[in-house]
Backbone of each chain as ProteinMPNN parsed JSONL, in Angstrom:
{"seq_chain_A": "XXXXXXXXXXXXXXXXXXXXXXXXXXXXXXXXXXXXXXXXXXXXXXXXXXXXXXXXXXXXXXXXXXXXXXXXXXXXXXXXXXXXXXXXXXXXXXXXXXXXXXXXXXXXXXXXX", "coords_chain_A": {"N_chain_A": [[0.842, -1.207, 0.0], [0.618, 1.762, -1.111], [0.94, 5.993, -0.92], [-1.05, 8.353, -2.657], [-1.392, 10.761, -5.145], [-3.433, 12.32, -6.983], [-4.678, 14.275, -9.968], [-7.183, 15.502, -11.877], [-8.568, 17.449, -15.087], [-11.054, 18.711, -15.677], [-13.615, 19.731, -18.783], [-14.005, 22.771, -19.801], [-16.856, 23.52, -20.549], [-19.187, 22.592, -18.911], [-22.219, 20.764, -17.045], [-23.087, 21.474, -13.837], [-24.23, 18.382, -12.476], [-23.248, 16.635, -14.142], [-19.961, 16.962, -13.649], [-20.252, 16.218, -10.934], [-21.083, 13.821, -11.351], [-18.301, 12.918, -12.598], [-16.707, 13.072, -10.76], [-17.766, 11.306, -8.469], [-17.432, 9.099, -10.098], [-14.844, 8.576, -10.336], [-14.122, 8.359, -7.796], [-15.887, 5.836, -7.027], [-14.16, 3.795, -8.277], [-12.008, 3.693, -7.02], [-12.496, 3.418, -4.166], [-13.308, 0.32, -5.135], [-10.993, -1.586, -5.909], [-9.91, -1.727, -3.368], [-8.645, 0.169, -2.048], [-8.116, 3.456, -0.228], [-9.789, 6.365, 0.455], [-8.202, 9.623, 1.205], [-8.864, 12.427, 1.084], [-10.33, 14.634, -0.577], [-10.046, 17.305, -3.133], [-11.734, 19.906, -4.689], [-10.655, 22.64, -6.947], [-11.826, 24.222, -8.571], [-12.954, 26.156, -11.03], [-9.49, 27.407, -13.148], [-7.47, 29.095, -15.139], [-5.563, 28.176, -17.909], [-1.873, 27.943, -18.399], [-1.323, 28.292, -20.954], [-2.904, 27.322, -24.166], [-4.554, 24.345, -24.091], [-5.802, 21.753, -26.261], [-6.897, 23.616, -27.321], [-8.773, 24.555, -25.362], [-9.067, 26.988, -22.68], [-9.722, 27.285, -19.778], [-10.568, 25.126, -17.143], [-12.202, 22.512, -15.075], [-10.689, 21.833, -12.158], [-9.909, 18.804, -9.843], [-9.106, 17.404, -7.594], [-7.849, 14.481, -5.838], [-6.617, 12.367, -3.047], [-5.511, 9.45, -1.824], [-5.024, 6.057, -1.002], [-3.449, 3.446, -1.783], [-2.983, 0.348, -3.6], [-0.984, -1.258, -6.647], [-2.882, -2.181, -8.463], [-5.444, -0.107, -8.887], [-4.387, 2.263, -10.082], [-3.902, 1.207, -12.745], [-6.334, 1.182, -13.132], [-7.41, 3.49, -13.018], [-6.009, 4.882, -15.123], [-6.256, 3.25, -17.629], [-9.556, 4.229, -17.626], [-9.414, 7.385, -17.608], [-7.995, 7.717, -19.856], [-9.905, 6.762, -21.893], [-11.762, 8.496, -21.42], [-14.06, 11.361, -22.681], [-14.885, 13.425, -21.162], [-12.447, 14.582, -19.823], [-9.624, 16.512, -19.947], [-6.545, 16.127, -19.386], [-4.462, 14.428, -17.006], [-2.604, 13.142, -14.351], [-0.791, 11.08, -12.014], [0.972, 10.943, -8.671], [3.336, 9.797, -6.798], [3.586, 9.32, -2.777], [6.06, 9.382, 0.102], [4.804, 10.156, 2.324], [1.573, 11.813, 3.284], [1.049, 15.274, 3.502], [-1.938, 16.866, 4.769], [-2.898, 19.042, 5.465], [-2.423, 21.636, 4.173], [-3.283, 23.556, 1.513], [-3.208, 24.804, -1.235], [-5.05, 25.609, -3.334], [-6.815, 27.229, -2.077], [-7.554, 29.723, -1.431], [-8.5, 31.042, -3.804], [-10.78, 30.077, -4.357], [-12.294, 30.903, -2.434], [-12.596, 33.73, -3.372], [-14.092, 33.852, -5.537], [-16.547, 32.882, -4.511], [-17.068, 34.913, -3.826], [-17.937, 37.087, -5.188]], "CA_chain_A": [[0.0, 0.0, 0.0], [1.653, 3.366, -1.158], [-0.005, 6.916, -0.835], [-0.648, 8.439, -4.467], [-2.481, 12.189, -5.437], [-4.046, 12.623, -8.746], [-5.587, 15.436, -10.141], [-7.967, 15.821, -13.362], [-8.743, 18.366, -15.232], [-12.126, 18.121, -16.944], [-13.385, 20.497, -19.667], [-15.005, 23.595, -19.443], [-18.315, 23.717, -20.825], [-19.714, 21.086, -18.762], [-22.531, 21.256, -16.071], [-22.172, 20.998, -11.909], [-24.257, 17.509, -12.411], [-21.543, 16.228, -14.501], [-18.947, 17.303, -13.142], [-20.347, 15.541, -10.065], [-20.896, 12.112, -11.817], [-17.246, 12.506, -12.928], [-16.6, 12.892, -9.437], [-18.081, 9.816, -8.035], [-16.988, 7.685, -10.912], [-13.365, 8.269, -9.945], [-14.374, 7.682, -6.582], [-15.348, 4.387, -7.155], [-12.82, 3.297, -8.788], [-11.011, 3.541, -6.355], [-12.954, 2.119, -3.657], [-13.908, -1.08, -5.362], [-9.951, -1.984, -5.791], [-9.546, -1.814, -2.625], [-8.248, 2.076, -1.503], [-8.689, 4.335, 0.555], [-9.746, 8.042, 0.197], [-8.041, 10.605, 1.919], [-9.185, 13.391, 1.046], [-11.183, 15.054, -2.148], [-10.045, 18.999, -3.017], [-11.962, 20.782, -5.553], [-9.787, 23.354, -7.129], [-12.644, 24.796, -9.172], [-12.099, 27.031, -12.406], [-8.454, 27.695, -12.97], [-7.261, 28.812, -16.073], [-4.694, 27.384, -18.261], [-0.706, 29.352, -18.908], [-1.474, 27.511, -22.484], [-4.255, 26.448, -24.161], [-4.422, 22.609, -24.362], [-7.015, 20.947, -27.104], [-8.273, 24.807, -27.669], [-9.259, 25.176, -24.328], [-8.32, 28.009, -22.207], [-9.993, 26.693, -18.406], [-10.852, 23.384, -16.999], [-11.884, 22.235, -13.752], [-9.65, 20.848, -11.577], [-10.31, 17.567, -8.615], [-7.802, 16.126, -6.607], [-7.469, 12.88, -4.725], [-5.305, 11.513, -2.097], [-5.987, 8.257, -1.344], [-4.072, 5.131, -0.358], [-3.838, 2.04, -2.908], [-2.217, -0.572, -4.6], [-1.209, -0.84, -7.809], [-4.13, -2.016, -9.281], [-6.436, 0.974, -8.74], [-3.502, 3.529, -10.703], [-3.92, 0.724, -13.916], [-7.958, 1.81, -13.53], [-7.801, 5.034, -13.38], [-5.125, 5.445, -16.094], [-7.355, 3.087, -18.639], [-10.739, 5.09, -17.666], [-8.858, 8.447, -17.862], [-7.534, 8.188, -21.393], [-11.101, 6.964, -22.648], [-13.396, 9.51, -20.831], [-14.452, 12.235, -23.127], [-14.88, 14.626, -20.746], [-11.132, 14.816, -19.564], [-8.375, 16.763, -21.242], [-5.471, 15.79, -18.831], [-4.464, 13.926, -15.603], [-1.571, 13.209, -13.201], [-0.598, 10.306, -10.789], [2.221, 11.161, -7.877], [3.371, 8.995, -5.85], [4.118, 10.089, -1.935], [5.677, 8.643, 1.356], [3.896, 10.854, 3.494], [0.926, 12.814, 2.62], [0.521, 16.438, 4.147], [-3.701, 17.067, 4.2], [-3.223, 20.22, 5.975], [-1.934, 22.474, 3.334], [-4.068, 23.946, 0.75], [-2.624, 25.861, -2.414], [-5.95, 26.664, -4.092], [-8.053, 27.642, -0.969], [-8.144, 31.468, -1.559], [-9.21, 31.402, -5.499], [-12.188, 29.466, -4.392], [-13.02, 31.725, -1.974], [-12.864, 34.91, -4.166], [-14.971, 33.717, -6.852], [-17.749, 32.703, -4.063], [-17.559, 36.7, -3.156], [-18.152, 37.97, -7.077]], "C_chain_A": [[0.877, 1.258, 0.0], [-0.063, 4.739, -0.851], [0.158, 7.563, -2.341], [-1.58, 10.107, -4.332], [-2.772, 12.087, -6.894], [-4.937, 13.46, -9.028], [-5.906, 15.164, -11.916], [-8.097, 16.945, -13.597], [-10.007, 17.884, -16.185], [-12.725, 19.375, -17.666], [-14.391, 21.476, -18.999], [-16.341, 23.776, -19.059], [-19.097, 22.402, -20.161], [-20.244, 21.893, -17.294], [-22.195, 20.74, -14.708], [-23.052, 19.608, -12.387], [-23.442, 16.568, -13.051], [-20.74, 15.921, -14.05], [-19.338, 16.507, -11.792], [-20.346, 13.981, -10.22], [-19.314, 11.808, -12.504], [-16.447, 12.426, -11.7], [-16.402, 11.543, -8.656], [-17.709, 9.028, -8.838], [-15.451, 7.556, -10.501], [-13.278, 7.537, -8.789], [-14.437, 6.232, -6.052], [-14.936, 3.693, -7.61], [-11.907, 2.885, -7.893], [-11.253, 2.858, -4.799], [-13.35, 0.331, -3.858], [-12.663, -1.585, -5.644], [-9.056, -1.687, -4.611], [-8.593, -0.696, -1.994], [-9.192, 2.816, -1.031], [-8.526, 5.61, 0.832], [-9.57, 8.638, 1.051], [-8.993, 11.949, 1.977], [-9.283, 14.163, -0.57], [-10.961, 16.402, -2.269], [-10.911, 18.942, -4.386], [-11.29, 22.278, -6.115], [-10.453, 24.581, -7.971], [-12.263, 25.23, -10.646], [-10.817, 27.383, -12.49], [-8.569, 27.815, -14.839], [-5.907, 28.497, -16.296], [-3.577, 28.346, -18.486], [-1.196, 28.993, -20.256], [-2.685, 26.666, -22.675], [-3.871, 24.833, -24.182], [-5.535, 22.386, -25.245], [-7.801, 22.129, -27.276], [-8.609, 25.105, -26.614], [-8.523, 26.531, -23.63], [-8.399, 27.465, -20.456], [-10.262, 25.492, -18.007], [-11.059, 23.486, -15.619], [-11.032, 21.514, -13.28], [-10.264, 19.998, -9.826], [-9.278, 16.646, -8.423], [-8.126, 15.452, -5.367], [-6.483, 13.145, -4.71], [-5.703, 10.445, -1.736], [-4.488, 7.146, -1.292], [-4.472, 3.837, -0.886], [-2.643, 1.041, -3.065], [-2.071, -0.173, -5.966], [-2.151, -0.868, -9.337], [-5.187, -0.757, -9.918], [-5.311, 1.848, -9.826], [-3.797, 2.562, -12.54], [-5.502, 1.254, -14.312], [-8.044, 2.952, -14.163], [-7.442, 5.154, -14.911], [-6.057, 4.998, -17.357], [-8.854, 3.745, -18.983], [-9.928, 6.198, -18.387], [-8.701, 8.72, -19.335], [-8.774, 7.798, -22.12], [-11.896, 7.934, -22.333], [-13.393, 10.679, -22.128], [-14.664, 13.569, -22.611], [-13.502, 15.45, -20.226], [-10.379, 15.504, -20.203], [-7.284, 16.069, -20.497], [-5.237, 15.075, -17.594], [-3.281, 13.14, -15.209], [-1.385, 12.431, -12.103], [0.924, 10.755, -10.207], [2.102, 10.683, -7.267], [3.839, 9.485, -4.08], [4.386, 8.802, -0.625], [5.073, 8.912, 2.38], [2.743, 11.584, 2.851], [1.194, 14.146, 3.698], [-1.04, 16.841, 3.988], [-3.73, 18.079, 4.802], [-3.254, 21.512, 5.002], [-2.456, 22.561, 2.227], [-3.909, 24.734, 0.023], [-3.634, 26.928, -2.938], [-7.302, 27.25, -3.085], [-8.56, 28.843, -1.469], [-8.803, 31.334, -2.77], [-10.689, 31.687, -4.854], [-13.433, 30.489, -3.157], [-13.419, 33.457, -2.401], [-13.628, 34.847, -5.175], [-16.466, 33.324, -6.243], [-18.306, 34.122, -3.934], [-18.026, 37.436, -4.86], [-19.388, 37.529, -6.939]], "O_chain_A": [[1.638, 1.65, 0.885], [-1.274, 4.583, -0.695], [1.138, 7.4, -3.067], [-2.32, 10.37, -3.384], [-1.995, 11.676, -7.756], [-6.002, 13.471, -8.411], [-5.166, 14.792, -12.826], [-7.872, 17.758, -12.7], [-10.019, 17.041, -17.083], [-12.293, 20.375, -17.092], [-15.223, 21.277, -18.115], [-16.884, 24.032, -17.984], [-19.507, 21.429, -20.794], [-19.708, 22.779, -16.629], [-21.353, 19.89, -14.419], [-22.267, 19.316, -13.289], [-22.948, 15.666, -12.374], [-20.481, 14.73, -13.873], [-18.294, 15.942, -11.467], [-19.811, 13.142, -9.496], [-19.054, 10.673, -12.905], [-15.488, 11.654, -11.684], [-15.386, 10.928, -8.331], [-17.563, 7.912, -8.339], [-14.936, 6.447, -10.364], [-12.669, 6.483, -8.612], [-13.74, 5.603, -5.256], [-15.373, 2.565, -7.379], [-11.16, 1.909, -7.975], [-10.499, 2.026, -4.294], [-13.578, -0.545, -3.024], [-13.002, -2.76, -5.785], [-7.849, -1.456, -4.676], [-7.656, -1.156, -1.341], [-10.409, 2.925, -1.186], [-7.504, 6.092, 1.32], [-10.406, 8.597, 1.953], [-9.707, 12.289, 2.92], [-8.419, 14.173, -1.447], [-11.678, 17.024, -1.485], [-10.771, 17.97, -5.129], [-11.634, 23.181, -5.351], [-9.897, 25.672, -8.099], [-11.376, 24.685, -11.301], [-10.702, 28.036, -11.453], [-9.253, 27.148, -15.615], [-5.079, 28.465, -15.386], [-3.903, 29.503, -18.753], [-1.643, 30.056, -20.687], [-3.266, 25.827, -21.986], [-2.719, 24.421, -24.316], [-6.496, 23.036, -24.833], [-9.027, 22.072, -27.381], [-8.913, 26.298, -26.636], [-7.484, 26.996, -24.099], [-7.344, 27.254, -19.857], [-10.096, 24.662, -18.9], [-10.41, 24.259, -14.914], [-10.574, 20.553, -13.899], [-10.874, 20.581, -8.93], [-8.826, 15.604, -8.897], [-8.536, 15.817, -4.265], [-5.655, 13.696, -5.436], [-6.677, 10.649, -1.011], [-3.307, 7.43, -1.492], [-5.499, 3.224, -0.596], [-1.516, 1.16, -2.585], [-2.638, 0.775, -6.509], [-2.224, -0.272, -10.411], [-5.559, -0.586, -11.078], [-6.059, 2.063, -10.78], [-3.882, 3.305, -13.517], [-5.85, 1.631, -15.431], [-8.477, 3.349, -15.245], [-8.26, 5.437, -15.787], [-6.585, 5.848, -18.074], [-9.326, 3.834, -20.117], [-9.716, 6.086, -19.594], [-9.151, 9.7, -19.928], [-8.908, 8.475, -23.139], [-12.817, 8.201, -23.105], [-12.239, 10.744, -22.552], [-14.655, 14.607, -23.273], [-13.439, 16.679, -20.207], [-10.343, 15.134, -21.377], [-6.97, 15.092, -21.177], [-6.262, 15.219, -16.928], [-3.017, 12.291, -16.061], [-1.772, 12.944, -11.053], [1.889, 10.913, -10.955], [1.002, 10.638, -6.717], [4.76, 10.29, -4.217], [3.671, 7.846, -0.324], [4.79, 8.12, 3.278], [3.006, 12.015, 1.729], [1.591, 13.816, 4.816], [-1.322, 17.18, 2.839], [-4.915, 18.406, 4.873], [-4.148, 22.345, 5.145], [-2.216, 21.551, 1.564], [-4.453, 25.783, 0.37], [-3.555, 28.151, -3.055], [-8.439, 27.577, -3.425], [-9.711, 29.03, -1.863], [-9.997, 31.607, -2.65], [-11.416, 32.677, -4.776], [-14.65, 30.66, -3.086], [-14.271, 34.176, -1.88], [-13.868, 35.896, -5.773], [-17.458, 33.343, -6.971], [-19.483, 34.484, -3.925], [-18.461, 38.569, -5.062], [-20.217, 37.726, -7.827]]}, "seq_chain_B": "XXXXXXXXXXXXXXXXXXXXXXXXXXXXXXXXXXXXXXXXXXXXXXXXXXXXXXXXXXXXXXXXXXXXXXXXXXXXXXXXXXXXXXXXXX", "coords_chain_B": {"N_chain_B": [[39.647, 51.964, -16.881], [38.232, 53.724, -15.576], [35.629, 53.35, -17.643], [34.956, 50.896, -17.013], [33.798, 51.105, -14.297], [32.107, 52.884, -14.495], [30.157, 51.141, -15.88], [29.806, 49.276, -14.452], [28.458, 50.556, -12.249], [25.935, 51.404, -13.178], [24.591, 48.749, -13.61], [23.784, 48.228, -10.634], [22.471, 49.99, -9.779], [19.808, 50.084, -10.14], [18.355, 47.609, -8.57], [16.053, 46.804, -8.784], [15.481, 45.287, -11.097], [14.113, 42.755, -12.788], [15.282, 39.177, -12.721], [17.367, 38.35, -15.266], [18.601, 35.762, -17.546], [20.743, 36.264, -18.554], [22.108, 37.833, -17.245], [24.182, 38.416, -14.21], [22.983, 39.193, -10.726], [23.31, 40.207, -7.956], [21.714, 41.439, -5.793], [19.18, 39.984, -5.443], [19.289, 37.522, -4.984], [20.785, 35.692, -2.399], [23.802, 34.453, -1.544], [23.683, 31.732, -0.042], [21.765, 29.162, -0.126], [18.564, 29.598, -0.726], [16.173, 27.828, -0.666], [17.264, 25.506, 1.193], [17.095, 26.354, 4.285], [16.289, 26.405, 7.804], [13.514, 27.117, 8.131], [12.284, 26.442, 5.373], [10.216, 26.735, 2.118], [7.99, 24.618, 1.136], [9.068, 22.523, -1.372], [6.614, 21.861, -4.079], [4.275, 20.557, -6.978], [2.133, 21.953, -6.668], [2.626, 24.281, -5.379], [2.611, 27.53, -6.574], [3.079, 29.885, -6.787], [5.948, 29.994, -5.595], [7.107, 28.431, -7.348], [7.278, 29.736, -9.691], [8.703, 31.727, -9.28], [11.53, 30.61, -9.812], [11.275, 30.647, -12.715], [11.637, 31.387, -15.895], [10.555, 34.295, -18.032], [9.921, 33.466, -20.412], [8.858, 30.551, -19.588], [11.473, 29.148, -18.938], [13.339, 27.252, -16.958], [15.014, 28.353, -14.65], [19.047, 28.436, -14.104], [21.114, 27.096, -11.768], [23.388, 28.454, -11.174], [22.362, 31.257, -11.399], [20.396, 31.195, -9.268], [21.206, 30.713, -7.545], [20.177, 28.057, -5.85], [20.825, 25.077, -4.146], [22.406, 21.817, -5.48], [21.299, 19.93, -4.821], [18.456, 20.71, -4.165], [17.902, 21.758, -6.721], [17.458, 19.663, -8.262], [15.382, 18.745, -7.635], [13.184, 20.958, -7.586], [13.106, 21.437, -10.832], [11.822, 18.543, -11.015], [9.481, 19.098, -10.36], [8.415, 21.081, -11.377], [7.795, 20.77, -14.074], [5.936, 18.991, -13.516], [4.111, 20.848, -12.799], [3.801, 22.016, -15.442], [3.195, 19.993, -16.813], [0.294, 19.939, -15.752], [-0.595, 22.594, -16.845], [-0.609, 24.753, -15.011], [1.865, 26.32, -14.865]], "CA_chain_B": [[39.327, 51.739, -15.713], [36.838, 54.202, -15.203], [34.565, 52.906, -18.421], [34.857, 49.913, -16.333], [33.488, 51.134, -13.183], [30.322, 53.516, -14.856], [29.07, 49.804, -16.425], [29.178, 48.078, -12.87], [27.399, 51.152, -11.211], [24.46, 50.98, -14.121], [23.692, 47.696, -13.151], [23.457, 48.271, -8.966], [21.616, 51.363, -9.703], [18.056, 49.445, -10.473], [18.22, 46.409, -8.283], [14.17, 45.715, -8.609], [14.994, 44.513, -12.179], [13.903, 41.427, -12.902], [16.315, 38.692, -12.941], [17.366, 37.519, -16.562], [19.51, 34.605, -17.623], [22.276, 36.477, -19.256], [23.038, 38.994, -16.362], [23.744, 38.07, -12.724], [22.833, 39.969, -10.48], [23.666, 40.186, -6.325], [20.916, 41.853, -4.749], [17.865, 39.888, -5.349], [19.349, 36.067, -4.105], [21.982, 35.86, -1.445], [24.604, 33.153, -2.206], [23.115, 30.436, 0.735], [20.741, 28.194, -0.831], [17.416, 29.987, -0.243], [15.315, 26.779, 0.238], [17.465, 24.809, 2.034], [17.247, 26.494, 5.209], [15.523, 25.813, 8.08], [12.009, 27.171, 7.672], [11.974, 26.927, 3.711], [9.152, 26.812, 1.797], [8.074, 23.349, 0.405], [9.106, 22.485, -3.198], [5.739, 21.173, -4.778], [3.808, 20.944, -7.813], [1.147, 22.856, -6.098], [2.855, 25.549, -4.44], [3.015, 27.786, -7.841], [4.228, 30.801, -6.326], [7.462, 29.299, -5.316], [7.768, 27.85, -8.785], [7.384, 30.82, -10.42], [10.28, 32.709, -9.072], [12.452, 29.986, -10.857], [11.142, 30.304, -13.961], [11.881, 33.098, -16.875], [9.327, 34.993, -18.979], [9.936, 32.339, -21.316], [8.506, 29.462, -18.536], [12.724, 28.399, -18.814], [13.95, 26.512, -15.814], [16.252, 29.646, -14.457], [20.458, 27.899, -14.106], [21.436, 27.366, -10.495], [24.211, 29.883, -11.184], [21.974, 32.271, -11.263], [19.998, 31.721, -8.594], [21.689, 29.365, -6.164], [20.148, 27.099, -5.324], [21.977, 23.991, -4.042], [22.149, 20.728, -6.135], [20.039, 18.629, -4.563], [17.309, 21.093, -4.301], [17.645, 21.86, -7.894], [16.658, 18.516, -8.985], [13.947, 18.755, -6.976], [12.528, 22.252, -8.283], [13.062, 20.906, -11.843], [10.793, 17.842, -11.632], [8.325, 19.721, -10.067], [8.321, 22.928, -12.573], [7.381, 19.745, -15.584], [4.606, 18.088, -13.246], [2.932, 21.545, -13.454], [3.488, 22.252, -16.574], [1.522, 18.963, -17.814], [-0.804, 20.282, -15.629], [-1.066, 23.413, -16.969], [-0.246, 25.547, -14.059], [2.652, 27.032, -15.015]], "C_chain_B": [[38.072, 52.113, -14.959], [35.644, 53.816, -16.269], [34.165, 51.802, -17.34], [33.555, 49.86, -15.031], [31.901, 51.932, -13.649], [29.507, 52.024, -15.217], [28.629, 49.058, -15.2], [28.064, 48.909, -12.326], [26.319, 51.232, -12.34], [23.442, 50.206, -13.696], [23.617, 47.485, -12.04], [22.718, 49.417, -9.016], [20.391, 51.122, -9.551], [18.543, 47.919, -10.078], [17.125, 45.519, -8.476], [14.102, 44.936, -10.039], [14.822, 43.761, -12.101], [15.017, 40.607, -13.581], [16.334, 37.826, -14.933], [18.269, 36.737, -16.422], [20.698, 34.872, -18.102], [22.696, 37.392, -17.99], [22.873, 38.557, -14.763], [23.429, 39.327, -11.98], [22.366, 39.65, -8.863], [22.531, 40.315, -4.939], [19.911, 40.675, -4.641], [18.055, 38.186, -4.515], [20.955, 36.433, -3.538], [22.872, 34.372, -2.112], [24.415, 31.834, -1.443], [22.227, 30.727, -0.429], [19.605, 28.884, -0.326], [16.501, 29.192, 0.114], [16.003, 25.74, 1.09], [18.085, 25.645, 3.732], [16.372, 26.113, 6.118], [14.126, 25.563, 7.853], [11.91, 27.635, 6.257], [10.853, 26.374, 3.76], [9.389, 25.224, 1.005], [7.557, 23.163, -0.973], [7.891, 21.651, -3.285], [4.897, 21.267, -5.781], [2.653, 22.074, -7.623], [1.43, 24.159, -5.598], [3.315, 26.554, -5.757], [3.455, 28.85, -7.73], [5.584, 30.765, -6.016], [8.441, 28.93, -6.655], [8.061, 28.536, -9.401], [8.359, 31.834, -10.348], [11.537, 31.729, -9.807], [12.371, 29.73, -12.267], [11.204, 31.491, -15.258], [10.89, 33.291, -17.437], [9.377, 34.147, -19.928], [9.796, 30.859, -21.025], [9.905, 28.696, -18.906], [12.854, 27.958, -17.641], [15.403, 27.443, -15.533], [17.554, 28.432, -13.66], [20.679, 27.721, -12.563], [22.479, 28.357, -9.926], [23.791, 30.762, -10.771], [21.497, 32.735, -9.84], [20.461, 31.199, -6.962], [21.534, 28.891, -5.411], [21.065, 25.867, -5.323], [21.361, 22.878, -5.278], [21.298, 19.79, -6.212], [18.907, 19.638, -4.633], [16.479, 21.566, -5.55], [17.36, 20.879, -8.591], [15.274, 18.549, -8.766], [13.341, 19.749, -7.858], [12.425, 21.248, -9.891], [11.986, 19.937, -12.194], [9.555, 17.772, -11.235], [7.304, 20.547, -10.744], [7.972, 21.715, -13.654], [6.584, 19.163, -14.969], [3.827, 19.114, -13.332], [2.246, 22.381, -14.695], [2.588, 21.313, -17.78], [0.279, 19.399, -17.333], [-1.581, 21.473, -16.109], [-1.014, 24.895, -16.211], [0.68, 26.595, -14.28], [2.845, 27.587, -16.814]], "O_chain_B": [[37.286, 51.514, -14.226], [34.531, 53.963, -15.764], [33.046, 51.869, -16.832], [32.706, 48.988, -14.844], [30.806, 51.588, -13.204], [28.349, 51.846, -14.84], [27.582, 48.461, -14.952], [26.985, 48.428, -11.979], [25.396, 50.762, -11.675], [22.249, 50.404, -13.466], [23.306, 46.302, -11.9], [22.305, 49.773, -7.913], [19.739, 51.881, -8.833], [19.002, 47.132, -10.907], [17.018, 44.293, -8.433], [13.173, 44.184, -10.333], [15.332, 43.349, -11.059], [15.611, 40.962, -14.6], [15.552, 37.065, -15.502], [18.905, 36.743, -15.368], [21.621, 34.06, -18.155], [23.91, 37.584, -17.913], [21.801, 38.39, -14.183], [23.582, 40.423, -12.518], [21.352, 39.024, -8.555], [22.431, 39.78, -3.835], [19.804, 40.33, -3.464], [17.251, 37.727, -3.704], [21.877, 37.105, -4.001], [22.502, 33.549, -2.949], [24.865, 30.816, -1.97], [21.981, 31.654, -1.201], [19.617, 28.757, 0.899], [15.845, 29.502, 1.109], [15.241, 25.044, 1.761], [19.221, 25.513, 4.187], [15.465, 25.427, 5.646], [13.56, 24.514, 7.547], [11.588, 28.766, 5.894], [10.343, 25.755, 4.694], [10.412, 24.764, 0.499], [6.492, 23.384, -1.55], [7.948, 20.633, -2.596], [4.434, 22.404, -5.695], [2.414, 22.943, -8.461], [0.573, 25.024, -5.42], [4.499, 26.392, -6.052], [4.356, 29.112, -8.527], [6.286, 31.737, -6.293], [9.636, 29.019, -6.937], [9.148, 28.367, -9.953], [8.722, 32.615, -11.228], [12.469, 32.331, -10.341], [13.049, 28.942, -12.926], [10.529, 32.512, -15.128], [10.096, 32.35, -17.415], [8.268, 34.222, -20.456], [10.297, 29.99, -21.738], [9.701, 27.525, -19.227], [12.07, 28.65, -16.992], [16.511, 27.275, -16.044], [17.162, 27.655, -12.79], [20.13, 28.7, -12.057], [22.546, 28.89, -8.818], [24.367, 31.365, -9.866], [21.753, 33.787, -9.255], [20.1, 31.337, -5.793], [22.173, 28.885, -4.359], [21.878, 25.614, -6.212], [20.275, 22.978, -5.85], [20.755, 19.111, -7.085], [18.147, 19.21, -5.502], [15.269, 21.746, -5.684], [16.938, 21.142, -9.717], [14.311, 18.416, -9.521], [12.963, 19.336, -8.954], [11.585, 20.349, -9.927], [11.283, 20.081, -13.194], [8.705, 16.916, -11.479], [6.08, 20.68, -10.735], [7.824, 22.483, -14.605], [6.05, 18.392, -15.766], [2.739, 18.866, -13.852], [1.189, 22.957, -14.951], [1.896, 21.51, -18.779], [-0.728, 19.376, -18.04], [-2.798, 21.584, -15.963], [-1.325, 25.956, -16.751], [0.384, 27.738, -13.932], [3.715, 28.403, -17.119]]}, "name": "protein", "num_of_chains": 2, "seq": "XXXXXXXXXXXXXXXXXXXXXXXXXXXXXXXXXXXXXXXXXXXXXXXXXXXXXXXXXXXXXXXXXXXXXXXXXXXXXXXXXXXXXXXXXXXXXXXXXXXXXXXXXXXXXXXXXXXXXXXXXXXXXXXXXXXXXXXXXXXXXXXXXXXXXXXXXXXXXXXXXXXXXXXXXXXXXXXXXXXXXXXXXXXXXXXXXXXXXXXXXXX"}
């Protein structure tokens, strides 16, 4: 059992129910091979330095969770079929930190607009 | 001797420039390793403020010459500054 983070980025134009069923599908993924979720950030709208595939923004959702290496062969095969995805990112860690929060503020300046 | 000495004081005259890759320049990093001290800041793909001071207007990976950091911490920075650039971040 290692500790792992992975973040998506899924496409713009797409609504919050969506974006929530892309949510939970990662989710269990990763419960049903046997891992266990740390902790779920939402990173919200961010935009891109460079477009990718034309885009300019994307949401962003990061896991931490705690797996084998099964669950990282899931994801990776879902991931590159989904349609709604442009990009995504496995790191491996020996410790996690869950205190520390990069994109906290954005998310709270875009609740105040 | 003195041409010499008007070109040095030019470039200590405007310390707030921004650092480029062809010109060193004294004021803005001290010659210790700036993250390896005690309470440094932690190298990570996430922390993009941090990253961004090592990187040129041309998202380059700024030399350790320049900015001096130590060896080992410059590996580090490096394969950090390319996990957020797949992501997009930088």
């Amino acid at each position: 059992m290692n500790f792992y983070e992975h973040t998506l980025i899924a496409k713009q134009d797409l609504s919050t129910p969506e974006l929530e069923s892309i949510e939970k599908k990662y989710k269990d993924i990763i419960t049903k091979t046997d891992g266990k979720i740390i902790k779920v950030e939402k990173w919200g709208l961010l935009s891109f330095a460079k477009k990718i595939k034309a885009y300019k923004k994307g949401f962003y959702i990061h896991y931490k969770f705690e797996s084998e290496s099964k669950t990282l062969e899931e994801i990776k095969r879902n991931s590159i079929i989904d349609n709604f995805l442009l990009r995504h990112l496995t790191v491996k860690y020996k410790k996690l930190d869950t205190d520390t929060e990069y994109f906290k503020d954005k998310d709270i300046n875009e609740k105040k607009k | 001797m003195k041409r010499k000495n008007n070109k040095f004081n030019k470039r200590s005259e405007n310390p707030l420039n921004k650092l480029s890759l062809f010109q060193k320049s004294d004021s803005m990093f001290s010659k210790k390793c700036p993250l390896s001290s005690k309470d440094a800041p932690i190298i990570d793909y996430k922390n993009i403020k941090l990253l961004k001071r090592y990187v040129s207007d041309t998202d380059k990976i700024m030399p350790s010459r320049i900015t001096s950091v130590s060896q080992n911490k410059q590996r580090k920075l490096t394969s950090e500054i390319k996990k957020a650039k797949i992501l997009g971040l930088i």
